[in-house]
C-alpha positions in Angstrom: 71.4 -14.6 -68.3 69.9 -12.1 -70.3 73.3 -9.7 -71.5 70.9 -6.3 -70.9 70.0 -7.6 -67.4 74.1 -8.5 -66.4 74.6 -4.6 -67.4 72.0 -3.2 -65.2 73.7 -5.4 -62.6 77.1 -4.3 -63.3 75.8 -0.5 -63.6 74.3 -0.7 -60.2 77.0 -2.7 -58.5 79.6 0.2 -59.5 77.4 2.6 -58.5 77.2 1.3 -55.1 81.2 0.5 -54.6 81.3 4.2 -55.7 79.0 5.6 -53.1 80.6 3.4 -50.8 84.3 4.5 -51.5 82.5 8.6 -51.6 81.2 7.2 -48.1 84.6 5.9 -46.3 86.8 8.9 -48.2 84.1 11.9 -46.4 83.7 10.3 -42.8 86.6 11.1 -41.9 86.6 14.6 -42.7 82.8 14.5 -41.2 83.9 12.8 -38.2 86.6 15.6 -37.7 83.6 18.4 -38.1 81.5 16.5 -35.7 85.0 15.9 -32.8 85.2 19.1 -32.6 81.8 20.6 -31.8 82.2 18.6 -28.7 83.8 19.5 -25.2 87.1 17.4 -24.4 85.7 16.0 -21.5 82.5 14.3 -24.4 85.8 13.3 -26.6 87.7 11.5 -24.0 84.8 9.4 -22.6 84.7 8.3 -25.8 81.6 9.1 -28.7 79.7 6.4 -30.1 76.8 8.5 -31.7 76.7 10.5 -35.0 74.7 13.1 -33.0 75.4 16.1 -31.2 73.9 17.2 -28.1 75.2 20.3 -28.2 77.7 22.0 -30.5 80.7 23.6 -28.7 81.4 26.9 -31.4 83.3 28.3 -28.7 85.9 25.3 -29.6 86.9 28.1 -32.8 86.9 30.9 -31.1 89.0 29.4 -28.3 90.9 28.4 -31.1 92.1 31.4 -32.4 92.3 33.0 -29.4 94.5 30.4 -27.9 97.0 30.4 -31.2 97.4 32.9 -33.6 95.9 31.7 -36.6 94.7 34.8 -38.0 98.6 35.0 -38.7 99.6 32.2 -40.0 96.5 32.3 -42.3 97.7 35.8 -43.7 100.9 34.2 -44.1 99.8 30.9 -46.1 97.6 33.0 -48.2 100.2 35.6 -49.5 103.0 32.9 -50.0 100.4 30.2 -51.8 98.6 33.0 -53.3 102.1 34.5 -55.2 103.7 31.3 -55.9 100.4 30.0 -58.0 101.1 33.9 -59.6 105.1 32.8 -60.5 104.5 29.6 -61.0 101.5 29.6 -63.8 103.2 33.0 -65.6 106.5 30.8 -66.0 104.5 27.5 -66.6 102.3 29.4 -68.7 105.0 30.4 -71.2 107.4 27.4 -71.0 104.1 25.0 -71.5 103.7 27.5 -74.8 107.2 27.1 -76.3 107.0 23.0 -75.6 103.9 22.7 -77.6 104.8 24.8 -80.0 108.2 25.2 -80.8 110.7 22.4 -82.0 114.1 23.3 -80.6 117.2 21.4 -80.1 117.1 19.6 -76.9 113.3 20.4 -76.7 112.8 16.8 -76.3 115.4 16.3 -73.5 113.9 19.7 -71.7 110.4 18.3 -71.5 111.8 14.6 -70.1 113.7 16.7 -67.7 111.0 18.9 -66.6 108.5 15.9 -65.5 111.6 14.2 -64.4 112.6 16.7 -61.7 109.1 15.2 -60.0 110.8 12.0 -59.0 113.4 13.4 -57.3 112.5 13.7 -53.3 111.9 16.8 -51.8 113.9 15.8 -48.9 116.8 15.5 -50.9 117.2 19.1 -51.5 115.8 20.3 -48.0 119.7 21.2 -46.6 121.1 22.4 -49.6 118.5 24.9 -50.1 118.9 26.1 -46.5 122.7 26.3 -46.7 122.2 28.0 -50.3 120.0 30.7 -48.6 122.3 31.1 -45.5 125.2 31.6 -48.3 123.3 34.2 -49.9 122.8 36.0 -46.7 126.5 36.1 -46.1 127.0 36.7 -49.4 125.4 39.8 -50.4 123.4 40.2 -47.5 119.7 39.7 -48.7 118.1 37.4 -46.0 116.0 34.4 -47.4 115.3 32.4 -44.6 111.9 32.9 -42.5 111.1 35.5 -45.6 108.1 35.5 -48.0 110.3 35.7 -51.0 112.5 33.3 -49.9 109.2 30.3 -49.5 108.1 31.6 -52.8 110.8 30.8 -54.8 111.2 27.6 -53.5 107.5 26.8 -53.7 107.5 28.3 -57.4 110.9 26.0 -58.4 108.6 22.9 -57.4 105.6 23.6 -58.2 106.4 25.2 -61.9 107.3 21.9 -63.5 104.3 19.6 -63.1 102.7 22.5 -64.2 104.1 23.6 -67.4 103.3 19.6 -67.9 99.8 20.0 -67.4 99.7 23.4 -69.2 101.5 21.7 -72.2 98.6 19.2 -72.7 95.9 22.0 -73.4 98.3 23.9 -76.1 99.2 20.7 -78.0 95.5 20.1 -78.0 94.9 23.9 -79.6 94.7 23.4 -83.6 97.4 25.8 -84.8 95.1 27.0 -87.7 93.5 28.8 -85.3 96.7 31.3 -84.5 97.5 30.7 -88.2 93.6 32.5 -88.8 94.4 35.2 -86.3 97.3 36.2 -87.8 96.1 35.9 -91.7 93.3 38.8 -89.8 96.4 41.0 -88.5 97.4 39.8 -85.0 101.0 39.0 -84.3 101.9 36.3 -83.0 101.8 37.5 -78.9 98.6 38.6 -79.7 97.3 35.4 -81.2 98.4 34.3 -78.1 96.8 36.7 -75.7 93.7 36.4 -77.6 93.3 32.8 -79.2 94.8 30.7 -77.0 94.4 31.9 -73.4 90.7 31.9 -73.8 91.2 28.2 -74.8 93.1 27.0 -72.9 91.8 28.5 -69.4 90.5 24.9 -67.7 93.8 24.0 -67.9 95.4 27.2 -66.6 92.4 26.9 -63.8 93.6 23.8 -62.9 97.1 24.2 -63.1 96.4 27.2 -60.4 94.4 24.8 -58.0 97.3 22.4 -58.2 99.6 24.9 -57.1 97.7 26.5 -54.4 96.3 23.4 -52.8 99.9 21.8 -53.1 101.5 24.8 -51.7 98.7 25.3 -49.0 99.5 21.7 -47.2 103.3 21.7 -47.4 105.1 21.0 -44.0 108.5 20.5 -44.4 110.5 23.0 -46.4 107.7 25.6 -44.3 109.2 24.0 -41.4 112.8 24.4 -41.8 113.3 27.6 -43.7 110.3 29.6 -41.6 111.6 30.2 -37.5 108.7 33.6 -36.4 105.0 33.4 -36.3 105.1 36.7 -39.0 106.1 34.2 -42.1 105.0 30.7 -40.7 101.8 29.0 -42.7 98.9 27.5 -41.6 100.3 23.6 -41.8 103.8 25.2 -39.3 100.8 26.6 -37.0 99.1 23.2 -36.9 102.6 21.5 -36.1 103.3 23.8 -33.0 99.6 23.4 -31.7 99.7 19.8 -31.8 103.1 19.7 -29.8 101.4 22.5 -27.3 98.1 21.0 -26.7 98.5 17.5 -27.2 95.7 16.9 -25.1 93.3 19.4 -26.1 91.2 17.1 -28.9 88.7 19.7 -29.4 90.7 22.5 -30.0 93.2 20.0 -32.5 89.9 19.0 -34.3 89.2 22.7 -34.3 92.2 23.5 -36.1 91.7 20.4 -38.5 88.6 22.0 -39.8 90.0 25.4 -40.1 92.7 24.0 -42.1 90.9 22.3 -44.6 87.7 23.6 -45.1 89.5 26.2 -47.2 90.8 23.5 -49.2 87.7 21.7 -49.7 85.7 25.0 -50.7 88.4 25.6 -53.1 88.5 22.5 -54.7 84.7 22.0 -55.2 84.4 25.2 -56.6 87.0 24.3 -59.4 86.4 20.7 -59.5 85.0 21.1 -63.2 88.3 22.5 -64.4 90.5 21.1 -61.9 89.1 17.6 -63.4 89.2 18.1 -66.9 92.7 19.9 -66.6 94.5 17.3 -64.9 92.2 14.1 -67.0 93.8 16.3 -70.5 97.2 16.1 -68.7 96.9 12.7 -68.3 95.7 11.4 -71.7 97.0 14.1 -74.0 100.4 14.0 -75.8 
């Protein structure tokens, strides 16, 4: 067979086990959309059509006027919003000295810092909470069911994938560059104000969408070191609603699509940089 023929074939056969993998990945999520414009009573008789009669909004506002979600989305906001702060400043800097400086142990220091990321988080779920009970009795600053307190646990995971992928967009920065901006007059902080931030901002954009989508879905440390609805997130809210209205489907799907619509806009929005951040992470030294 003709070689320019068996490359049109194998162009269009990817391109349909693409759309098809697109198509099984976003039915779920459109399924979950479509469950919960519908009354319970539609949802337990079972739905076989893609159509619906007549969409139940009332299913959101019933929603947040059964649970307080208003709340717990304040709360996920400040604590994912400040820990993508901490966590890209410190990443941002630590990412810097990795790529550019050649210390002793600088080696070891990077190998440790992607190596934390095989460690379980489980593993250090009850020393952490004894560690902030201690601290409490200690000196008396309270850390559990606190903003600060999710924050810097949050920022202590989250900064070291980050300061990897931060890493690959410095190395990939030709140092003549700061070397030019300094033969011109800058110093050397700002070279790196002015040179390399500008550069290197799809991967700071995509180091930040990391953080805040990763931070945005975690249960289990939110779980255990959160006890009042005032510091609780979103994912917490979603874990008592299920256990108080197991059989309300329409309100569950309800809170389903409030919960990750936000994630979805987000990532969409920044898909260019979030792509080409993590794709330089991957494939750059």
């Amino acid at each position: 067979m003709n070689p320019r023929i068996l490359k049109r074939i194998e162009y269009h056969s990817l391109n349909v086990l693409t759309w098809v993998i697109v198509a099984l990945v976003i039915f779920p999520i459109f399924w979950m959309v479509k469950v919960s414009l519908h009354t319970n009573g539609e949802i337990l008789q079972g739905i076989t059509s893609i159509t619906i009669p007549e969409p139940q909004w009332q299913n959101y506002k019933n929603l947040w006027e059964t649970v307080n979600f208003g709340q717990f989305f304040k709360n996920s906001l400040i604590i994912c919003t400040l820990t993508m702060v901490v966590s890209c400043f410190l990443a941002v800097l630590a990412g810097y000295a990795l790529a550019r400086y050649k210390f002793p142990g600088s080696g070891m220091f990077g190998m440790g810092v992607i190596g934390t990321q095989m460690i379980p988080g489980i593993m250090f779920l009850l020393p952490i909470y004894l560690l902030f009970l201690q601290i409490k009795d200690t000196i008396g600053l309270p850390m559990v069911d606190t903003y600060w307190g999710m924050i810097l646990v949050y920022s202590a995971f989250y900064t070291p994938m980050s300061i990897w992928i931060i890493r690959s967009f410095f190395v990939s920065i030709p140092k003549d560059l700061e070397e030019s901006a300094r033969i011109d007059g800058c110093n050397r902080i700002q070279a790196f104000i002015k040179i390399i931030l500008p550069l290197s901002l799809p991967g700071i954009i995509a180091m930040c969408v990391y953080i805040f989508l990763t931070a945005w879905d975690e249960l289990m440390f939110a779980w255990v070191l959160t006890t009042t609805p005032e510091v609780q997130t979103i994912p917490v809210g979603i874990r008592l609603f299920v256990g108080q209205y197991t059989n309300r489907y329409d309100l569950l799907m309800s809170a389903a699509t409030v919960v990750t619509l936000p994630v979805i806009i987000t990532f969409f929005l920044t898909q260019k940089y979030f792509i080409s951040g993590m794709t330089a992470g991957a494939v750059k030294g």
